[in-house]
C-alpha positions as a printed Julia matrix, in Angstrom:
91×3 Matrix{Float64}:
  0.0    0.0    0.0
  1.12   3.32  -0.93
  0.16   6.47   0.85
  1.72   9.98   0.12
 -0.41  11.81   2.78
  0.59   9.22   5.77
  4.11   9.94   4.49
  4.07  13.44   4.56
  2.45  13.63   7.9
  5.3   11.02   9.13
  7.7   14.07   7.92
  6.47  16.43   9.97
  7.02  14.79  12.9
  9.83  14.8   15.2
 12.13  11.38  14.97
 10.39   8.97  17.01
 13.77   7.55  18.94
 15.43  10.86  19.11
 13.45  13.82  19.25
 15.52  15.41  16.21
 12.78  17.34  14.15
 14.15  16.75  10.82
 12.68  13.42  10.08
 12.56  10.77   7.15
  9.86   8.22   6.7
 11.38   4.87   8.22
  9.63   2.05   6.46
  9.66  -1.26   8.67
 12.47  -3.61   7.58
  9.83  -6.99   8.32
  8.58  -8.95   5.94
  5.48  -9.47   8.16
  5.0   -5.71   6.75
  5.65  -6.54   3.22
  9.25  -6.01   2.67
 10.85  -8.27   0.29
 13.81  -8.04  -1.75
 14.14  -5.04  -3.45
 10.42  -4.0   -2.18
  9.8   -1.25   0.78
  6.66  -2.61   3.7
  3.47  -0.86   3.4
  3.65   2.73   4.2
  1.28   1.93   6.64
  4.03   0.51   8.46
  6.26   3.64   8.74
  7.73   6.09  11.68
  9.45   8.95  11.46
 13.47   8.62  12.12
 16.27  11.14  11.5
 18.42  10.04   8.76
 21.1    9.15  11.89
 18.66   6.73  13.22
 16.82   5.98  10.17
 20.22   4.57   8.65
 21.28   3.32  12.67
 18.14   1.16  11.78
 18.27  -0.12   8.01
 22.1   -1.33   9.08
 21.45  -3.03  12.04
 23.65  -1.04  14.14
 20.55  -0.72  17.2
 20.12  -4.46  17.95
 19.6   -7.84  15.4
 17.02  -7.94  13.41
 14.43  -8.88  16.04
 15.19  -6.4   18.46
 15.21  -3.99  15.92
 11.54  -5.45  14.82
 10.88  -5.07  18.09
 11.91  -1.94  18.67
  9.78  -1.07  15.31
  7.02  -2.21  16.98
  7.57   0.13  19.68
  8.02   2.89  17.18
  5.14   2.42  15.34
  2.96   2.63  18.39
  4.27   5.94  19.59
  3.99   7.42  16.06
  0.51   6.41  15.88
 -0.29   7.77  19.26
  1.45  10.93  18.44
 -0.5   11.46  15.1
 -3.55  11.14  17.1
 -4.64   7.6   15.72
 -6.29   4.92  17.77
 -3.88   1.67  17.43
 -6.42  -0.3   15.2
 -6.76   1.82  12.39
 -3.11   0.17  11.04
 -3.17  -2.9   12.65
């Protein structure tokens, strides 16, 4: 799914793990959210990250990949509370 107003309202938010205010549209790195080879998740599945976190993330550097789904998890939670959105509407 593909979903240019959910991005841009990602972008205006502040970087979920960091606070930074300049932040990128993370897309989850699980393929329980779609990702495959060469294909991004659903932008349902997103949170906003600085590009220091966002790339922290995409290379593994804050935990192995299931902490860092974990941590995701976590993410997209927050995000969704802090856009305002009960939990069900993207899950």
């Amino acid at each position: 799914m593909r979903d240019a107003k959910r991005l841009a309202e990602i972008r205006k938010l502040p970087c979920v793990r960091c606070g930074n205010p300049n932040s990128q549209a993370a897309h989850s790195n699980s393929a329980k959210h779609g990702k495959g080879r060469g294909i991004k998740s659903s932008d349902a599945f997103t949170v906003p990250l600085c590009h220091s976190c966002h790339s922290q993330f995409d290379q593994y550097r804050l935990g192995n990949p299931e902490e860092s789904e974990k941590l995701f998890e976590q993410w997209l939670v927050k995000t969704e509370l802090m856009m305002g959105r009960r939990d069900e509407e993207y899950f």
